[in-house]
Backbone as ProteinMPNN parsed JSONL, in Angstrom:
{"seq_chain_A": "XXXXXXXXXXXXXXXXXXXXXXXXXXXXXXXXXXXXXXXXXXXXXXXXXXXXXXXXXXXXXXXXXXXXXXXX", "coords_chain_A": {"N_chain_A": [[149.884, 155.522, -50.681], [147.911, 156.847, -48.222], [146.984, 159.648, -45.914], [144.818, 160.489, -43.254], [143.574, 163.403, -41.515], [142.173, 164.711, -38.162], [141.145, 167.516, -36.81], [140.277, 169.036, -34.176], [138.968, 172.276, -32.847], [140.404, 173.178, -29.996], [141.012, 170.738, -28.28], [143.314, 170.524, -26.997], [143.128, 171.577, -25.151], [141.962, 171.745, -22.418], [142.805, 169.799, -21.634], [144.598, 168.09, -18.692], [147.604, 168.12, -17.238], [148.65, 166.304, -15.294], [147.251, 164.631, -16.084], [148.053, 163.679, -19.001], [151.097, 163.23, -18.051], [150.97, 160.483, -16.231], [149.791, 159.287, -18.343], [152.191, 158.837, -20.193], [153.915, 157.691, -18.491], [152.307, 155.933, -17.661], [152.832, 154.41, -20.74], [155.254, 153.696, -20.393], [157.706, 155.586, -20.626], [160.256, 157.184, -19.818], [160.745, 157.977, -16.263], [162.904, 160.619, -16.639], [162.427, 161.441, -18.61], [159.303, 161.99, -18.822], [159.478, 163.905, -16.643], [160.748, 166.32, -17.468], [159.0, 166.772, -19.712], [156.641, 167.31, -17.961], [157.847, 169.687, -16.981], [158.096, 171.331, -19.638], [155.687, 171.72, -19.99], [154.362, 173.216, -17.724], [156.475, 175.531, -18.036], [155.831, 177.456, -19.447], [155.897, 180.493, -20.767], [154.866, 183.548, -22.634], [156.155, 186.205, -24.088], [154.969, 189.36, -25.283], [155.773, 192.689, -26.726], [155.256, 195.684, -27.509], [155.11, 198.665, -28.74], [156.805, 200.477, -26.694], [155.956, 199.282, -24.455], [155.134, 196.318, -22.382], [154.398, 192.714, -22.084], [154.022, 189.77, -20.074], [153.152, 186.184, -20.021], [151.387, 183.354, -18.49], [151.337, 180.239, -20.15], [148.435, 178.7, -20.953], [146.994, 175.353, -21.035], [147.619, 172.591, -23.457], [149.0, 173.59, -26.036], [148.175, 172.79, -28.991], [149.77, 173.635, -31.415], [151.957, 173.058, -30.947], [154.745, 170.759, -30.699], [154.828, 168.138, -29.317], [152.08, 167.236, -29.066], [151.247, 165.79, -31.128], [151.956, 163.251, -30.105], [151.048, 163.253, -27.402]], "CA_chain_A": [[149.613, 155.675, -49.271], [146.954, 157.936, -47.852], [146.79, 159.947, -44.276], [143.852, 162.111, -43.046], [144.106, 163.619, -39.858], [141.448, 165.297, -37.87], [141.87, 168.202, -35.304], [138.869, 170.088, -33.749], [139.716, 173.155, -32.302], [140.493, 173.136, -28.707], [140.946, 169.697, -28.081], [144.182, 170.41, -25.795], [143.432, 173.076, -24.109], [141.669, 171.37, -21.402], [143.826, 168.223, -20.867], [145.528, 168.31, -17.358], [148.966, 168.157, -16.846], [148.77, 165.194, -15.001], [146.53, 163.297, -17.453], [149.519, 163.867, -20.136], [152.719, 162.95, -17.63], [150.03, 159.592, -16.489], [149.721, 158.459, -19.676], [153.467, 159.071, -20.636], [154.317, 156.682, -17.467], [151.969, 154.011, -17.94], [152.824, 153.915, -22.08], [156.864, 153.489, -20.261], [158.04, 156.987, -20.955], [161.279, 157.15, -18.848], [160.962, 159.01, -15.118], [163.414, 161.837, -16.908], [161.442, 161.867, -19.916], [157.975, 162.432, -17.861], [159.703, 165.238, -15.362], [161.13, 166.888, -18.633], [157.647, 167.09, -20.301], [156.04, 168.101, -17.223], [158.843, 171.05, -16.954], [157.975, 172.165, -20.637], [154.606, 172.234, -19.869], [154.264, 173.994, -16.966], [156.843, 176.619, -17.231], [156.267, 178.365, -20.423], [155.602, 182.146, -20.45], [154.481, 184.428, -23.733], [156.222, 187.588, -23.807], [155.148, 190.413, -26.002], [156.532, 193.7, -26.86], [154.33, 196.802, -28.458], [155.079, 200.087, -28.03], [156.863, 200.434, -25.354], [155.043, 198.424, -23.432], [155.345, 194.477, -22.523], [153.724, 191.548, -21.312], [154.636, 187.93, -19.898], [151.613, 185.758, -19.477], [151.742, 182.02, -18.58], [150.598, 179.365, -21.243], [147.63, 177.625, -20.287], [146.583, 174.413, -21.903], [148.728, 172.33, -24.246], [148.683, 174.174, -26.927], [148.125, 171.696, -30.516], [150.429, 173.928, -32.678], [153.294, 172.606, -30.125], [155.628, 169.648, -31.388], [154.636, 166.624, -28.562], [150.732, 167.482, -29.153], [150.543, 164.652, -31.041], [152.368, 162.366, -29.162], [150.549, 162.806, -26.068]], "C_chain_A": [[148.834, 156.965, -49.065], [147.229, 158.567, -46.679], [145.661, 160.57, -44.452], [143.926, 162.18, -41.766], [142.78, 164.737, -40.062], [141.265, 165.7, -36.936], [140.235, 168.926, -35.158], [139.827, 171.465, -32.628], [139.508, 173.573, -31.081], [140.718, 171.893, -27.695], [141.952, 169.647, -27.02], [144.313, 171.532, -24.795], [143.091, 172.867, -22.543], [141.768, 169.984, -20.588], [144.844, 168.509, -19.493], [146.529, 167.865, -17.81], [149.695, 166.631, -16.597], [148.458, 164.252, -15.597], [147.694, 162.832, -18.28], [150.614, 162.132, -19.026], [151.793, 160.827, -17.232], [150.117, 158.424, -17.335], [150.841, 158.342, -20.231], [154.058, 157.788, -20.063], [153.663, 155.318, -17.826], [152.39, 153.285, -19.854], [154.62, 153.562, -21.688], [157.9, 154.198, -20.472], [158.933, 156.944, -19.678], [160.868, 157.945, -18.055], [161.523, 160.565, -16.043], [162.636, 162.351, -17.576], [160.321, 162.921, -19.211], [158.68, 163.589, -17.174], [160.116, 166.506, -16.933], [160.017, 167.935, -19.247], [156.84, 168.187, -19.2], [156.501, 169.865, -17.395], [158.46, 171.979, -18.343], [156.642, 172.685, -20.367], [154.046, 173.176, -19.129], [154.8, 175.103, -16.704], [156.955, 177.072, -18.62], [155.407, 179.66, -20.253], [155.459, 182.462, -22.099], [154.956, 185.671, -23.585], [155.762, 188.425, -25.209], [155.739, 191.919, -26.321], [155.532, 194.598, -27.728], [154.32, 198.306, -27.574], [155.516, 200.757, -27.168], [156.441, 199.689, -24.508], [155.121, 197.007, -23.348], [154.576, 193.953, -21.602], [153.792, 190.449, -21.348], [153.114, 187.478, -19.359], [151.967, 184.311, -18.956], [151.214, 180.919, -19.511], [150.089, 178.434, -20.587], [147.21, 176.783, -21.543], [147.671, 173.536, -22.553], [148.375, 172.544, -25.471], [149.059, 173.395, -28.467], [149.126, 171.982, -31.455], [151.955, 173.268, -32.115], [153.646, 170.963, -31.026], [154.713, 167.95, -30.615], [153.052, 166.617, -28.473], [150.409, 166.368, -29.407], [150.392, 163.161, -30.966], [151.853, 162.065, -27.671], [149.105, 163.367, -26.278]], "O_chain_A": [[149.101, 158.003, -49.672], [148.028, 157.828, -46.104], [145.361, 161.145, -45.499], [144.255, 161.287, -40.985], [142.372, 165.333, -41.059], [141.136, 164.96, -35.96], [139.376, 169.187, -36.0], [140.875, 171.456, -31.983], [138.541, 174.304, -30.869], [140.618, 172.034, -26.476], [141.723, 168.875, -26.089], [145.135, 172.076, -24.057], [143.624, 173.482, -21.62], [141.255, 169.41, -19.627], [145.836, 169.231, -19.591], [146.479, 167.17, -18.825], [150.612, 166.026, -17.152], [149.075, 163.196, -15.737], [148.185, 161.706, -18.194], [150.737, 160.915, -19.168], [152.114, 159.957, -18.041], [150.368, 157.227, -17.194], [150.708, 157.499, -21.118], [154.587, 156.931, -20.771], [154.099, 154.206, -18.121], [152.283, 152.103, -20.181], [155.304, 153.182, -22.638], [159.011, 153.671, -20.535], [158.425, 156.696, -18.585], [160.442, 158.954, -18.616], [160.744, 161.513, -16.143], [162.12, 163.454, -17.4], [160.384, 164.143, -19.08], [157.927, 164.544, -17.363], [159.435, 167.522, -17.073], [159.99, 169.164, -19.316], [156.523, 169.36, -19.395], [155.852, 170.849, -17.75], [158.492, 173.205, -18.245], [156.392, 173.886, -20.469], [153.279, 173.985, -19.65], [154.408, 175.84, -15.799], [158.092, 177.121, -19.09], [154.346, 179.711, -19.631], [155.943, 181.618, -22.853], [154.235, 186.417, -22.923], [156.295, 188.036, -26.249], [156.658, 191.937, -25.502], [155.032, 194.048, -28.709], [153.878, 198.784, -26.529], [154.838, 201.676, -26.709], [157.147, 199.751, -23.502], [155.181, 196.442, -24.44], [154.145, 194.476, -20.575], [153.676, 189.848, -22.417], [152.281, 188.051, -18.656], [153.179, 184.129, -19.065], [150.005, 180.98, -19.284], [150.636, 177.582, -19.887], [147.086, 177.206, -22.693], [148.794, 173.794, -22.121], [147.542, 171.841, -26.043], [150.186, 173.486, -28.954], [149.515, 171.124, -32.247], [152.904, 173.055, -32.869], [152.898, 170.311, -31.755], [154.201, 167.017, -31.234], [152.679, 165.813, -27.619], [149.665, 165.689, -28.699], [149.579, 162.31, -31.328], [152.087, 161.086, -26.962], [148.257, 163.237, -25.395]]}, "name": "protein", "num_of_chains": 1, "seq": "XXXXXXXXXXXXXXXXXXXXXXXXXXXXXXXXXXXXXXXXXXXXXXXXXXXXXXXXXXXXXXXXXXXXXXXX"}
């Protein structure tokens, strides 16, 4: 058995939100499921730490290295 898989880089960065949850619904992706997803997507934050100093950002895009990337 073989696989090859082929990613270009940036491919989810500029997928809406809605496109995703959409396509989740019409493939029969339970209501919870879909509100769930949405919820991961929309409310994640990046904090760093250096030096004293910190910063929370918000995560834009859906970022490919993520788990449901390539499920949706």
């Amino acid at each position: 058995m073989f696989g090859a898989f082929l990613g270009t880089e940036g491919e989810f960065d500029n997928i809406s939100f809605n496109a995703i949850i959409t396509a989740a619904r019409e493939r029969g992706l339970e209501e919870t499921c879909c509100r769930w997803v949405r919820y991961m997507l929309e409310s994640r934050l990046i904090h760093t730490f250096l030096t004293g100093s910190s910063l929370t950002a918000k995560v834009r895009g859906c970022q490919q290295g993520g788990v449901l990337s390539p499920c949706m």
